[in-house]
C-alpha positions in Angstrom: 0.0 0.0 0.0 2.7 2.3 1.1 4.4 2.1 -2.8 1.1 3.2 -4.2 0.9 5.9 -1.5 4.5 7.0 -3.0 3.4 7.0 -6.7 0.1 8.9 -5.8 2.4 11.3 -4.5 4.8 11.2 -6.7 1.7 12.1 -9.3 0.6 15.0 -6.9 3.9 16.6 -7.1 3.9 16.6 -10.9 0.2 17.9 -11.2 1.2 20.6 -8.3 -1.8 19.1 -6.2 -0.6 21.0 -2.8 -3.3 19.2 -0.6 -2.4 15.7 -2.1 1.1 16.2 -1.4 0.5 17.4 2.0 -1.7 14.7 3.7 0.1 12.2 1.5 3.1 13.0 3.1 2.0 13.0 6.9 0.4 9.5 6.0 3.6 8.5 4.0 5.2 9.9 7.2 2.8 8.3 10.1 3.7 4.9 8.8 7.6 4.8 8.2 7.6 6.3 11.7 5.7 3.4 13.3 8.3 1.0 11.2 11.5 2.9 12.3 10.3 2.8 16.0 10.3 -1.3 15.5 6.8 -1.7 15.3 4.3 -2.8 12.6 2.6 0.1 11.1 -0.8 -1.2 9.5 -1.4 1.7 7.1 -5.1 1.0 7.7 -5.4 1.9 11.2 -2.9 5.1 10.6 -5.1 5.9 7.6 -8.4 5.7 9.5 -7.0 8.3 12.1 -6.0 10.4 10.2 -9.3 10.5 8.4 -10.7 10.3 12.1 -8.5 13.8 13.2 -9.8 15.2 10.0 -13.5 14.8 10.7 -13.5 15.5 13.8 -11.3 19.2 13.0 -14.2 19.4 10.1 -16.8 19.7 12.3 -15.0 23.0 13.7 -14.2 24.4 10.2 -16.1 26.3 7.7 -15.1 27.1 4.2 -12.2 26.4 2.0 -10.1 25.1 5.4 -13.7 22.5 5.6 -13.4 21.8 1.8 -9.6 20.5 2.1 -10.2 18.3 5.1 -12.6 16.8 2.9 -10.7 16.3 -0.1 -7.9 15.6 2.2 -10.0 12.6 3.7 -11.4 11.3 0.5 -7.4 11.1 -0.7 -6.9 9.2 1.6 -10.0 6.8 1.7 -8.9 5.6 -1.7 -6.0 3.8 -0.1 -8.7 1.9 2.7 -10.2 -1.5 1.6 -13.6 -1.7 0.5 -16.2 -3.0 2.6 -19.6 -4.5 2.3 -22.3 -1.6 2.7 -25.0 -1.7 5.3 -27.4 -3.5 3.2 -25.3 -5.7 1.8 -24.3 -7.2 5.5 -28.2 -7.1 6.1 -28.7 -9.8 2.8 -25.8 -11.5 4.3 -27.5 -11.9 7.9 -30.9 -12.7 6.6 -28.9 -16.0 6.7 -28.9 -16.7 10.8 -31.7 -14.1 11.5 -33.1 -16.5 13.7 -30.1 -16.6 15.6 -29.6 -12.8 15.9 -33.2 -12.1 16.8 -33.2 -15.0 19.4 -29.8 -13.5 20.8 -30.0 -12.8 24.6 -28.4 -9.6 24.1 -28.1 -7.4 21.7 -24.2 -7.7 22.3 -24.4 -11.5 21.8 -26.0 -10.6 19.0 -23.6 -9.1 17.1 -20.7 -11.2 18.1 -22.5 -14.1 16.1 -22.9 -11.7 13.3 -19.1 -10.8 13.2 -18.2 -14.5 13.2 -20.1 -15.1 10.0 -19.0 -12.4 8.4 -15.5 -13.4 9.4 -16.1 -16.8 8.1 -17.3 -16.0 5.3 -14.6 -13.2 4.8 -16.6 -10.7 4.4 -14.6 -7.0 5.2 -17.0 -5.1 7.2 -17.2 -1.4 9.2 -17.3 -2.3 12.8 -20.3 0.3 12.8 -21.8 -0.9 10.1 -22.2 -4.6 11.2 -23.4 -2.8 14.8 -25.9 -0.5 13.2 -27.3 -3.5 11.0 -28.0 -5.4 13.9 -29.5 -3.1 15.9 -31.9 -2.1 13.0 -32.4 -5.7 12.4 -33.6 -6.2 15.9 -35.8 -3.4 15.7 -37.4 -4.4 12.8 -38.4 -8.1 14.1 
């Protein structure tokens, strides 16, 4: 991931794209700092804070300072797996529904739905499988 990170910037350089360079550097950055102190930098998890700090700082900001966290964060999203969408893991669950409606909790509940997913590899949003099962509960 990190050598596509480099070519994007590389690209961004080129095309004089100042916010692409920027937050492609601090990510670029982020990550070879976590491997130089000896530990193993998922560019995932240093992507998704960033993109956390971001939106959080967004909420506070109002014009063209809002409009580059924004551009910064959707930069950077590029680089994040895809996951399944919210209805898409609510098809997948229709598959053990009786199980997650007869769940004792709603906890319990969506530690059985995480272990199907997982088994049947699907990549998922923590929130979204969360917010699926709660609306699936709801609902029945």
């Amino acid at each position: 991931m990190i050598e596509k990170m480099k070519e994007r910037l590389l690209a961004a350089r080129v095309a004089k794209d100042e916010t692409a360079r920027g937050i492609l550097q601090v990510a670029i950055g982020d990550i070879q700092l976590q491997e130089g102190r000896g530990k193993t930098a998922d560019p995932v998890i240093i992507i998704k804070k960033i993109i956390k700090s971001n939106t959080e700082t967004a909420g506070f900001a109002k014009g063209e300072p809002l409009q580059k966290l924004l551009r910064e964060n959707e930069i950077l999203s590029e680089f994040l797996p895809k996951t399944a969408t919210q209805e898409h893991i609510l098809n997948v669950l229709s598959g053990i529904s009786d199980s997650i409606q007869n769940a004792k909790s709603e906890g319990q509940a969506i530690g059985m739905a995480f272990k199907f997913l997982k088994d049947i590899n699907l990549p998922v949003e923590n929130s979204d499988v969360a917010e699926v099962v709660k609306k699936f509960r709801s609902q029945h």
